[in-house]
N, C-alpha and C positions, 0 to 999 in steps of 0.2 A: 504494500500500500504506500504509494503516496502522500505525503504531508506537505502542505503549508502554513505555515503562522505568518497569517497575513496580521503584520503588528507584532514588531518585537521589539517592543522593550523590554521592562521589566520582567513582567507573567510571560507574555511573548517566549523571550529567551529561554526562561524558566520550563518552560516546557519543552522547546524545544530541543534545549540542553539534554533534559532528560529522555528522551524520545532518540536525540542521535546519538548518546551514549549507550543507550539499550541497542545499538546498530537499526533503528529506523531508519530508513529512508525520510530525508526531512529538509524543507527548505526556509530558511527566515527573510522575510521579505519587509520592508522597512526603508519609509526614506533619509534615516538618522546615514550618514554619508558618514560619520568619523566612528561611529559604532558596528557598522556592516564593517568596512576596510580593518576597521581591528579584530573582528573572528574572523576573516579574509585570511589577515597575516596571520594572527596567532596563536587561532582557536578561538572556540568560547571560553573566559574562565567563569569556570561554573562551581558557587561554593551552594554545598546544600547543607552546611551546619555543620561539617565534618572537617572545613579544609579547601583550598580552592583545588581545584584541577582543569586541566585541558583537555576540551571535548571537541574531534572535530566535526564542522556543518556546513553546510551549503548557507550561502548566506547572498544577498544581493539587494542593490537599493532598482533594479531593473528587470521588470514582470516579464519582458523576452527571454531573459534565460530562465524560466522556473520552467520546468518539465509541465506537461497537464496534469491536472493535480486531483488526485481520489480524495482527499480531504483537506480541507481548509477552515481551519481555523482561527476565527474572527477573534483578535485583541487589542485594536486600534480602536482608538479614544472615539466616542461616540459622535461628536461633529465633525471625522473624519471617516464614518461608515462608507457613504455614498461613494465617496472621491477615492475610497481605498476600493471598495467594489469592479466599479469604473475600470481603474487600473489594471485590476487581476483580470479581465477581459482574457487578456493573450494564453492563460494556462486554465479559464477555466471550462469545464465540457457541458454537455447537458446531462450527463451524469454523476458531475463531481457535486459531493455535499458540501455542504456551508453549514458550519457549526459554530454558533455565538457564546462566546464565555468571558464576555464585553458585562461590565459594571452598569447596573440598571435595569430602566426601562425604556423600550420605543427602541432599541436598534434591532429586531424582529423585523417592526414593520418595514423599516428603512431595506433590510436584506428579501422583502420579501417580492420588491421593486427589481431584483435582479436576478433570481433564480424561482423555483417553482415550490411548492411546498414541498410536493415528496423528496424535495432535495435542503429539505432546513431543519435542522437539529436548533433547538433553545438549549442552555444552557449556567451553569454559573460554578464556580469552584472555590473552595475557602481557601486555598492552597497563597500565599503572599511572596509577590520576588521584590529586588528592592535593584535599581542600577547600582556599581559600584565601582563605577567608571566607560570608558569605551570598551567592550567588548567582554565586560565583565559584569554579572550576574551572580547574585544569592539570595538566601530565604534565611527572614529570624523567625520562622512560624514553628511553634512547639506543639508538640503532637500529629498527629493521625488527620493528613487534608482529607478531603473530598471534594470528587469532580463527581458531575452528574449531567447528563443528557436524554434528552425526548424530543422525539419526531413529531414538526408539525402536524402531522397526516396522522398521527396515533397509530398509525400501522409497524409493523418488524422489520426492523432493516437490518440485513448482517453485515454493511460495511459501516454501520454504528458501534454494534456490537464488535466487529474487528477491530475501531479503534481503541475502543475503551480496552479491551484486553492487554490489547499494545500496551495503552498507558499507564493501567495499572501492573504491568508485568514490568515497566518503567518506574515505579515506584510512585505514579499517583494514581491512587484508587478511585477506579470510577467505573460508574453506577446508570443504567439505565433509573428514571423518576417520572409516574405517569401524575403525579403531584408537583408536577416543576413549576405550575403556579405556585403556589404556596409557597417554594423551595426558594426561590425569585423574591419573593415580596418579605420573607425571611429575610433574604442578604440583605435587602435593600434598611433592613434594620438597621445594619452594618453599615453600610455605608452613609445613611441621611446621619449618623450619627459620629460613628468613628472616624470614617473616612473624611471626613467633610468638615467636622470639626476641629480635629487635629492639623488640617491644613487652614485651618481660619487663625488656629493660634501660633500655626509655623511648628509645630513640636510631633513628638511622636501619640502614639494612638494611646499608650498608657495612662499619660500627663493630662488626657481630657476626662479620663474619663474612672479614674480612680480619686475623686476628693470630693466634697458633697455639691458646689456647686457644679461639678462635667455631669454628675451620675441625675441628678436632677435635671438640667435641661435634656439631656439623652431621654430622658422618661416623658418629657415633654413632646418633642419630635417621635417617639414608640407611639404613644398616646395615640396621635394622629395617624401615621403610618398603618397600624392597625383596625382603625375605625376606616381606612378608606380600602383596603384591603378585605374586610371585613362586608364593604357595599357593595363590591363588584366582586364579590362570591367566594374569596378566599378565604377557608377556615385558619386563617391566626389567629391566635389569642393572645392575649397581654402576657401572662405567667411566660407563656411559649417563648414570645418575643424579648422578652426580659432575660430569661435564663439563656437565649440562645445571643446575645449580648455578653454576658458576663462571660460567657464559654469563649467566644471570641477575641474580650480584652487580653484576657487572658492569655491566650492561647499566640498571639502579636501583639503584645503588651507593649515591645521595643520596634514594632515594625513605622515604616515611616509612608505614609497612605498616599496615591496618586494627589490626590487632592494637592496636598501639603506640597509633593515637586510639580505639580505645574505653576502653582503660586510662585514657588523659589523660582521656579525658569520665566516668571511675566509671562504664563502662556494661560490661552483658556481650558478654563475646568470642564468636566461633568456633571459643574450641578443639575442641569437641565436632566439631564439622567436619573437624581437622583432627588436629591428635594425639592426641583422640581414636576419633575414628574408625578408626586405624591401631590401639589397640587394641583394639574393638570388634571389629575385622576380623581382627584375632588369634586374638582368643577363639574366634572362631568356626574359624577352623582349627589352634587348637591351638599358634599360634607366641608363642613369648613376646616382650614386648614393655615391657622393663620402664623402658626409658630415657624412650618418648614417655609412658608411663602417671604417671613422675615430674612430665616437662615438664605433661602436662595439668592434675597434682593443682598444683602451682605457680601455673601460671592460673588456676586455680578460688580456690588460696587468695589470691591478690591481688585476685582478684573481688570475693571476702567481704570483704578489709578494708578495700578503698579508700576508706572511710570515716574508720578510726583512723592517718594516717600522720602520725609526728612530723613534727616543726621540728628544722630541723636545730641541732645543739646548738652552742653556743658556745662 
């Protein structure tokens, strides 16, 4: 089987380190130009908590050389779904799947503009990588990840099933989930919370969310996430969403969240994705949502200004 990870950076690499280290076949695709040229030269350095090492992989910032591709896998930033799609044009078939394990919600629909259903895998994985330079890739995530995937179409596919074996024979376990809603609107706990916060205050995911004011506004954004989750049909519950919070601090207590580097880099976020999204999904069934509507307008305006930020004064 063929792979691609269209989107390699952090999770990108992350997997596909582990995927060409298990001898996949695997191709990382990516317009970071000083990150592709250094697995080019040197390898991937791929630390999985043990140690770095060199993995080698097919790598390239140009969709002509990737072979046609039996699987692809989506992990570029969500306002660059469409444009990254576009792209893979040149490798991909009417047969090749498209599998999203992209942060949020709405880039489904966005992929469903370029291929067919019975060719779309949903997706999400608690699995965290972190850049550690050009060409360099690791994880501080403690314990046992999980990746999980389901077929638009609800029907069996065994080149779903082929991958996930792959992956988990690669050391990330995954999981066909015919509850990949729920499983979805779960993460997305994670992220309106962890992820999103931690990069409002520049720190790691710990620091927001172990002292009583993180652990209280976190409950505040749960609160809503679960009520709008809850309208449009998915069984989460608050207890659920709470413990499966805690299990996550935990678990990248030290991990440093997308959010938080695209802010360092002045680039735009995902909120749209993600607390976003929760009001978007509001609106639409009427539930108000005025906490994550603040958090998103916050990221939006740090977005704008990251351009004007003083010096700190003396």
């Amino acid at each position: 089987m063929n792979f691609v990870i269209l989107g390699a950076g952090a999770m990108g690499s992350l997997f596909g380190g582990y995927l060409a280290e298990a001898g996949v076949n695997v191709t990382l695709v990516d317009i970071n130009e000083a990150h592709i040229e250094a697995i080019k030269k040197n390898g991937l350095q791929l630390d999985r908590g043990d140690g770095p090492r060199t993995v080698r992989v097919n790598a390239t910032t140009d969709p002509t050389e990737v072979a046609p591709a039996d699987m692809v896998i989506v992990f570029c930033k969500y306002l660059s779904t469409d444009r990254a799609l576009n792209s893979a044009r040149p490798y991909l078939r009417p047969s090749t799947y498209i599998w999203t394990l992209q942060n949020g919600i709405g880039n489904v629909e966005i992929i469903e503009e370029h291929a067919s259903q019975d060719r779309i895998a949903k997706g999400f994985t608690s699995a965290t990588g972190i850049i550690l330079g050009p060409g360099m890739v690791g994880t501080n995530f403690k314990g046992q990840t999980e990746t999980y995937y389901w077929p638009l179409d609800g029907e069996r596919h065994e080149a779903l099933e082929s991958a996930a074996e792959l992956l988990t024979n690669a050391g990330l376990p995954t999981y066909s989930a015919p509850d990949m809603d729920y499983r979805i609107w779960r993460k997305l706990v994670i992220n309106t919370t962890l992820t999103v916060l931690s990069g409002a205050m520049n720190t790691r995911i710990g620091a927001v969310y172990f002292n009583a004011a993180g652990k209280t506004l976190c409950r505040a954004i749960v609160e809503e996430v679960v009520a709008v989750a809850q309208a449009a049909g998915v069984p989460l519950e608050m207890d659920d969403a709470l413990a499966y919070l805690d299990q996550l601090a935990n678990s990248a207590v030290d991990h440093i969240g997308s959010t938080t580097v695209s802010l360092q880099k002045h680039e735009l976020t995902e909120i749209d994705t993600m607390n976003g999204a929760v009001v978007r999904e509001g609106r639409k069934r009427n539930v108000p949502t005025p906490v994550n509507e603040t958090i998103a307008r916050m990221i939006k305006l740090t977005e704008e200004t990251s351009s004007v930020r003083l010096q700190p004064s003396i």
